[in-house]
Structure formats: C-alpha cells, structure tokens
N, C-alpha and C positions, 0 to 999 in steps of 0.2 A: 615729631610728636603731634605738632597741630593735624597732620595729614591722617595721623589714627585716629584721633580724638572726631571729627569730623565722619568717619567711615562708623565708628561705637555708635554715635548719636543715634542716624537711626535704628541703627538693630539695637540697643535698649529699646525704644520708642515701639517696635513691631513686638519684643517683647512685653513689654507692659501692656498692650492691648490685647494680650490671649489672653483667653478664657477656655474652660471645658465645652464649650459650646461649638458643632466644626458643623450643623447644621448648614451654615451658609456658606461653606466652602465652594459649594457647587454654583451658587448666584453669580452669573456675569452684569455686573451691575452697568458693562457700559451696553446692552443688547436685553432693553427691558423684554417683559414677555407680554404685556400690555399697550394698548394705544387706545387713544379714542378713535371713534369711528368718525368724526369728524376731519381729523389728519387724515381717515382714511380717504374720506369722500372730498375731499379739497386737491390727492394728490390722483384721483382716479380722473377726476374732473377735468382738471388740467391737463394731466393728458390726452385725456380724448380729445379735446379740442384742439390739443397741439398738434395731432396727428393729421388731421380733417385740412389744417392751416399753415402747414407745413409745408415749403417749396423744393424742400433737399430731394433730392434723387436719392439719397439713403435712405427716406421715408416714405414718399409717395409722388406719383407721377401724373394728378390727376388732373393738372392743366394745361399739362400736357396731352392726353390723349382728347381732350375737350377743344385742342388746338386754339387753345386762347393763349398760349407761351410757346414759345420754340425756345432751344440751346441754340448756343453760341457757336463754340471751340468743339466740343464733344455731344453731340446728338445722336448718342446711338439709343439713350430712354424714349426719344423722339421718333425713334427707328423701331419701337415697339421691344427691346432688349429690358424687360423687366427682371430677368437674372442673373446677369453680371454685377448687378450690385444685390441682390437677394432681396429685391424690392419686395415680393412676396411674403417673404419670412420675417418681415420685419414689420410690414402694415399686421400681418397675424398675432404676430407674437406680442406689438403693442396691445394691441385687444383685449387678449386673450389673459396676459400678463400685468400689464401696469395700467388696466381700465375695470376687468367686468371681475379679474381674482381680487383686488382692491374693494370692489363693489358690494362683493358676496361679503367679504369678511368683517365690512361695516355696517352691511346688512345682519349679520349673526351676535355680532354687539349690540344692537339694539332689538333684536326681538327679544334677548336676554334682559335687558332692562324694562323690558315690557311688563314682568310680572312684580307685582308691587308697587309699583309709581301710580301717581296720586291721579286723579281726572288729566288735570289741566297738563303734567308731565305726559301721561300717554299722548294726548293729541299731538305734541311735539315729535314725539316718538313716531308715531302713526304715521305724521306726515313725511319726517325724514325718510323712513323707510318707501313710502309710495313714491319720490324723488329719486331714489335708487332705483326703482322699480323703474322706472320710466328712461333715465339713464342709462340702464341695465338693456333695456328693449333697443333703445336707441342705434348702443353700442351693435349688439346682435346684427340687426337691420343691417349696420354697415358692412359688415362682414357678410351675411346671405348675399348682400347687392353687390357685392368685388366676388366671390367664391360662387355661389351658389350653397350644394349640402355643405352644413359644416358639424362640426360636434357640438352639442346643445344641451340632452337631457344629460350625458354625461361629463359634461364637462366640468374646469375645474376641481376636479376631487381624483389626483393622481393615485390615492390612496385606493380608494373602490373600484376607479377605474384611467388604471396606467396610461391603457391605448383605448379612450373614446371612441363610439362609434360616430359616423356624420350621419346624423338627420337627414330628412327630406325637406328641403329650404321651404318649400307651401308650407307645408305641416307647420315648419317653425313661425313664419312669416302670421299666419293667425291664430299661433299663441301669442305672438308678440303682441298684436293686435288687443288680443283679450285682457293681457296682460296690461296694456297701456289702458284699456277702455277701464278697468278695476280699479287702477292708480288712479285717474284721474275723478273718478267719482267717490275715490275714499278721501282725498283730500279736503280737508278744512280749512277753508279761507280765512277762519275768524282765529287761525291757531297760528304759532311762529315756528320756526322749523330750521334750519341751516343756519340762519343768518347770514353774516358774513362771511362764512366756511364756504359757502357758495360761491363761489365766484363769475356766476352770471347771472342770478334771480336774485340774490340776497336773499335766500328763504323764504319768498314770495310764492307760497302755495298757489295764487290764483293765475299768475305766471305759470306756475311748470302745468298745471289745469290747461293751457290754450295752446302751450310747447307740445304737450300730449297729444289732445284731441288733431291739432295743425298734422303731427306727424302719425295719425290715424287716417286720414284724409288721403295725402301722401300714397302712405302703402297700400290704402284702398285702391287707389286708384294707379299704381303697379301691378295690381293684383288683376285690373280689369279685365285685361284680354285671354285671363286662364278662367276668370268664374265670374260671370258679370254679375249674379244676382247675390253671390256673395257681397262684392263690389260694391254693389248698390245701399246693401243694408248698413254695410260700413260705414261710407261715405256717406249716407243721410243722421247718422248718429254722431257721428265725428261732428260734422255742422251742426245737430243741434246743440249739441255740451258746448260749443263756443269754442272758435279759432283765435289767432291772433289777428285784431282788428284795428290796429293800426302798428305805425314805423315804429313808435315807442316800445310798441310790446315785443318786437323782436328777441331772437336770442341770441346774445352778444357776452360773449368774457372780454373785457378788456383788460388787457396787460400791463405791467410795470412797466417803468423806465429803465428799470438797468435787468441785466442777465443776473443770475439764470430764467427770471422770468419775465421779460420782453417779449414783446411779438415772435416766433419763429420767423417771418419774415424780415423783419428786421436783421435778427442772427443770420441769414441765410444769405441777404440783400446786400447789407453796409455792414455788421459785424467782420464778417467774413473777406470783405475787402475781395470777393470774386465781382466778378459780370460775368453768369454763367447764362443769365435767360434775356428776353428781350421779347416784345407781343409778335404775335406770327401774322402771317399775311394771309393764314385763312380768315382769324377774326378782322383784325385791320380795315384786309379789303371788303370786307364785307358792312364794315360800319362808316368807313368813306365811300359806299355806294349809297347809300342811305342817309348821306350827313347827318350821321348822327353826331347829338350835342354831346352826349358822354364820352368821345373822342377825347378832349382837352382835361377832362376829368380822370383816364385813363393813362392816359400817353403823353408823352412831349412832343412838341412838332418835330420834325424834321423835313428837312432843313432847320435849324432853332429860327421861330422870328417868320417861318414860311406860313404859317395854317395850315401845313399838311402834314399828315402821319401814313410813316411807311413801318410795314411786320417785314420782319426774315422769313424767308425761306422755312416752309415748316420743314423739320427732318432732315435739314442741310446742315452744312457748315455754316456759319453766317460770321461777319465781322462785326465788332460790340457798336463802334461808332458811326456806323454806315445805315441806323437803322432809329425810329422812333425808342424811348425806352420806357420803363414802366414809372409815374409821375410817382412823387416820395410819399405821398398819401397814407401808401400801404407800407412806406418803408418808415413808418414812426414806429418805433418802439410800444409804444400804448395803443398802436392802432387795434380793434376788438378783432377776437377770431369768432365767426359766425357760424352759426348752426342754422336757423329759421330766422323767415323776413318776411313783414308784411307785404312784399312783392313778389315774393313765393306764394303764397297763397291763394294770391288773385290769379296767379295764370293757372295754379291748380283749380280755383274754383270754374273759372275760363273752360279747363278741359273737361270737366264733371260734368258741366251743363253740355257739351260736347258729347259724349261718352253715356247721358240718358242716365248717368248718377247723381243729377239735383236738377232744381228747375232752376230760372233763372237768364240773364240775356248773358252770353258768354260775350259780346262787346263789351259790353259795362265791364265785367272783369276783366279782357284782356289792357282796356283803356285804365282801367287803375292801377295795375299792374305794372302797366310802360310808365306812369306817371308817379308811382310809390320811388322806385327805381331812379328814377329821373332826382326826384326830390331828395333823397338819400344820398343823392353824389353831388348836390348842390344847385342843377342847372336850373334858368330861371324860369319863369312860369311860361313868358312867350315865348320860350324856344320849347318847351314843353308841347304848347298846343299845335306851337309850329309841325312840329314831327309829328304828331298824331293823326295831322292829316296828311303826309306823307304814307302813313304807314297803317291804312284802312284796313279794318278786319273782315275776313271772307270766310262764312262758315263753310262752302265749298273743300277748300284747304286748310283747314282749321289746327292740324297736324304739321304745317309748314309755318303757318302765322305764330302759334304759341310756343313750337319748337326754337325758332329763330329768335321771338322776342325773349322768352325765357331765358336762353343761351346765353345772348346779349346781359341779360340783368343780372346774370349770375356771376358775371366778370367777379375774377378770385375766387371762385366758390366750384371748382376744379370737380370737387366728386357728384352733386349735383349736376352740373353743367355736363357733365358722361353721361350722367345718370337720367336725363331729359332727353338727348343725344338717341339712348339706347331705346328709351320708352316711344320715341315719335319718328324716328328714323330723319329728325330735323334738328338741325342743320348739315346742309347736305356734303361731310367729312369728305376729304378724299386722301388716302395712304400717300407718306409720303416716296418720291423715284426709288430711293434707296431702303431698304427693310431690311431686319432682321430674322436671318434665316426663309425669307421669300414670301412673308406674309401680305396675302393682300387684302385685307379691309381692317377697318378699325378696330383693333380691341374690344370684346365685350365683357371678361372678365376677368380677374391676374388668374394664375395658374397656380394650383397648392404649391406651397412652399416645399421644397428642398426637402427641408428637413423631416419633413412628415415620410419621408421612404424611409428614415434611419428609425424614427421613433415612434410611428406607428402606421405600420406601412399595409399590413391587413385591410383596414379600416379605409387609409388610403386608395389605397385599389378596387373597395368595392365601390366606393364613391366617384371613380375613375371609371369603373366598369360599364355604373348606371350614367353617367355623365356622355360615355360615348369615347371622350379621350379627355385630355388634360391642357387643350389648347386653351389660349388667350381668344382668341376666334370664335370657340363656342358660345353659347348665351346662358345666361342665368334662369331659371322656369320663366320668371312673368317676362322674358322680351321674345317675344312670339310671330312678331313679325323683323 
C-alpha cells in the first residue's frame, strides 16, 4: 500500500498543475533560446587563446615547426605529419566554430540592443561591438597566416551559404586591416565595455585601441613584400593611433588555478602526467652559442647543477631524461596565454624602419626589443647589457639579426615564432634526417583540412587550383621570398 500511495503522489501533483493552456508544451526549458553576448564573448575569447597556447598535437604544432620544442617517444608532428592527427581540421574548425560563429552571434545581440538604449548604454554597446570587431579580425588573420584563401565573405551562415566560397587571402588581409583601423578609432576610452567578461583587457577600450593598431603594424608589414606602398601607409597609421608602449600594456589572459580553465599548458605539461616534448637542439644550440641569459629562464640545466643546457634531437626519437626540460614557469596553471608584447613590437618597429615603412634608428628598437624580452623573463639588468654587446646590430643583415632575436623572444609563442621564421627567412631552420612522406624544407602553411573534400569540396579545389596544390611546403601570398 505505502508503494502505491508514493507512485499516486506525484501523478495527482502533475494533475493539479494542468491547465487549458499546452502553449508551452513545446519550451525546452533546460536549452534556453537566449544568452547574453557576454557568455558569448567570454567563451569565444577563451578559446581563441587556448588555441594560439596550446601544446597538444591535437591542437597545434606551432612550436614545433618554429623548432623551439621537439617530441620525445613519437615525433612524427616533428616530422612534418600534420594529418594523422587532423591537426588541420581542428586548428579550422576551432576558428571557424568555437571563436569567430561565437563572435558574430554576440555581435548580433548587441547591434539589436542598439536601438533604444540611452547615450551612455550605447557607448557601452559601441565599444563591445568594436572588441569583437577586433577579435574577429584577429581571429581571421590567424587562419589567412596557417591556410592562405579561406571562406570569409561567406562564411559562417550555413544557411545562405552551405559550401562557402575561399577568398583571396590579400583581399581579406586589407579588410581585416580596415576593419581593425574602424574599431580602433570608434572606440571610446571614456566608456566601459566587457568588463570582467573580458578576460584579458577587462573591458579597457584604450587597451584593445593599442592591441589593434600593434596588430595593424604587424600585418602591414606582412603585407610588405606583395605592396610596399600599401605597407607603407599602413604602417605609418598603425603608429600614429598608438602601439603598445610598454610590458604592461601587453596582451595576456591569465588563467585559473584549476581545470577546465587552467593554462592548456599546464593540462598538456603536468595535468596529463605525459613527457611528450623537451626544447630542441635547433633552439638550444643556438642560445648556448650566444649565452644567452634566458637559458636558465627557459630550460633546466643538464646535467642538473652543471650550467649547461642540452635540446633533443629535432624530429628524432629523443629519451625524456637525457635532455634539458622546459623550466615549470610555463607549467603553472595561472601562467597567461599571450597574444601581443611590448617586445613584439619593438623588433616590428626594428624591421619598419628596415623595410623604408617608418623612420626611426632600427638599433634603438632592436636593443629594446632584446631588453623588453629579457626583462619579462626576469633576468638582471647586467646580464642584460652584457649580451647586448654580445649581440650588435648590423643593418647589412638586418633580416638575420631581427629574425633570430625575435625568434629567441618569442619562446612559447609557437605561431608567431613560424610566423617570423616565414617572413625573414631567419632563423636559419633545417628539416629534420627523417620526414614525412619526403618533405624537404620547413612548412609554410597546414594544408586544408580533410574535411573540406566531404563538405565543400567545389570551393575547395578551386582554392587548390589557384594555390598550385595543397602542400604544407607552398607559401601563403605575403611570404614571397
């Protein structure tokens, strides 16, 4: 009897709650149909950065072809095999999926609040939306510079258009441009914006204003060697709106202490309880020729207790303990994932005044540059100046000097660090004995993902057509030499 009595309860209970009313029959009340754009922009954000900072071989292999990391046990990423794990389809599909369709959608939430909101709520409004914009670009950018053509004007809207056509990566590359140069002069410093939703400005308008301009400069000067007098005009506008002008103004997400949102390094490093990576012997030796101070900041000794640091074998086999490792620095939890550095800047501005796009003494910037870099990883001021005159700038080689310093400062910073690599032809890479499938020079760009023959495969081929082929080996438009 108690076992009926218990089973009636609720079905009286579901009956006394009808009504003639079956309107909401259809609501799935655990799968709202709403969000703020702030969830949206916080979860778009976070990705992107996680991607960019990301050490897995499932995600990206970018410091590895920058040959500042080698593998361990399995180095066949190391080998240039970007498809055995679908590295391609997975750097795209983050982008495409959990960064720039997050972006737009937060973006269309607020140009909808746009009408009607008082003064002081639009300028809020305003600026969120030119932070997306900027973001938005950003994102773009990284994908032109891994692919080359990609889908742009139609992308995002499976609706209108299933199978997107690819762009022509220039064409895109100076909307982005125009795009960032709009945002960054629409925004209002005197107005609040993200807040803390941000998770790397804190909705500091005058911040994502120097993040812009910084990565106007940038692409400017990517763009050099296809349009210089485009370049030019770029590049002098970027600098006047204002770069990031010092360490502080960088841009930096830093992470929680626990998962899911920790450093991916951390997850990748010590979570994971692997030793898959270990510094390679192209970087290595190269900065124990140079004693460099950032050594100790980088690496552990080996021997422990010796002062000297040894890389594995780039693209080999390597054994975990037989080798310097990567110092716990970057294996904290909280450590920030980077985007832009006041030490980015200065070898950019370095190569501008090189390249006849600003005026200026390209010493001065490659000397602050090495010293922003320096100071950022700790070391002290007389080993600072020590190594500056170790390591004198020759505008002769100007291509050798800021390629190599840059390299160096970019330690962690995998897509950049290719991405200099590809622009200067410095530092001077060499493929490792063993390849995959017989390739021999370094990577210059992944190769469309897989998945684009199943799902839009037209589009794919004509983008293949004009590309030449679909190798890793080809270049993107602006690397021209």
């Amino acid at each position: 009897m108690k076992n009926r009595l218990l089973i009636l309860i609720p079905l009286l209970s579901l009956f006394a709650s009808c009504t003639d009313d079956i309107t909401g029959l259809n609501t799935d009340t655990k799968r709202p149909t709403y969000t703020e754009a702030n969830y949206l922009f916080t979860n778009a954000e976070h990705a992107m950065v996680d991607q960019v900072t990301s050490t897995s071989v499932n995600f990206n292999v970018f410091r590895l072809l920058a040959q500042q990391w080698t593998e361990v046990q399995y180095p066949q990423e190391s080998q240039y095999d970007l498809t055995g794990r679908t590295i391609p389809d997975t750097h795209w599909t983050t982008y495409y999926r959990d960064v720039l369709r997050d972006f737009k959608e937060a973006k269309s939430i607020l140009v909808d609040q746009q009408a009607g909101a008082t003064a002081e709520d639009l300028a809020v409004i305003n600026n969120k939306i030119a932070i997306i914009d900027i973001l938005t670009a950003y994102s773009y950018g990284i994908l032109v510079d891994t692919f080359g053509d990609i889908p742009y004007t139609e992308a995002l809207d499976i609706v209108a258009f299933p199978q997107p056509k690819y762009d022509d990566a220039q064409t895109i590359y100076k909307d982005l441009i125009a795009k960032l140069t709009t945002a960054s002069n629409a925004l209002d410093t005197d107005a609040d914006s993200f807040g803390d939703a941000d998770l790397i400005y804190h909705g500091n308008a005058a911040s994502w204003a120097r993040f812009a301009n910084s990565l106007r400069l940038r692409m400017a000067i990517n763009m050099d060697d296809v349009d210089h007098a485009y370049a030019t005009t770029e590049a002098a506008a970027a600098i006047a709106d204002g770069l990031i002008s010092s360490s502080a103004q960088g841009t930096y997400m830093t992470y929680a202490a626990t998962q899911p949102n920790a450093n991916p390094l951390y997850v990748d490093l010590v979570a994971s309880g692997r030793f898959d990576f270990i510094p390679a012997d192209t970087f290595v030796d190269r900065l124990n020729e140079l004693a460099d101070p950032r050594r100790s900041k980088y690496f552990t000794e080996y021997p422990a207790g010796s002062g000297l640091y040894k890389g594995g074998e780039y693209g080999a086999i390597n054994v975990y303990d037989n080798f310097s490792h990567l110092t716990t620095t970057i294996q904290d939890p909280t450590y920030p994932g980077v985007l832009f550095t006041y030490s980015e800047v200065q070898f950019l501005l370095a190569e501008a005044v090189e390249r006849g796009l600003t005026t200026g003494d390209a010493s001065t910037y490659y000397n602050a540059g090495i010293t922003a870099s320096m100071q950022d990883w700790g070391v002290a001021s007389a080993d600072i100046s020590a190594y500056l005159a170790t390591v004198p700038y020759a505008s002769a080689t100007w291509k050798q000097k800021i390629g190599e310093q840059s390299w160096i400062a970019l330690y962690n910073r995998g897509f950049e660090a290719w991405t200099v690599y590809r622009r200067l032809d410095y530092p001077a890479l060499q493929v490792p004995t063993i390849t995959y499938g017989d390739i021999t020079s370094v990577p210059k760009r992944y190769s469309y993902p897989n998945r684009e023959q199943t799902l839009n495969a037209a589009s794919l081929e004509a983008a293949v057509a004009k590309l030449g082929d679909n190798a890793i080996t080809s270049k993107v438009f602006w690397d021209k030499f």
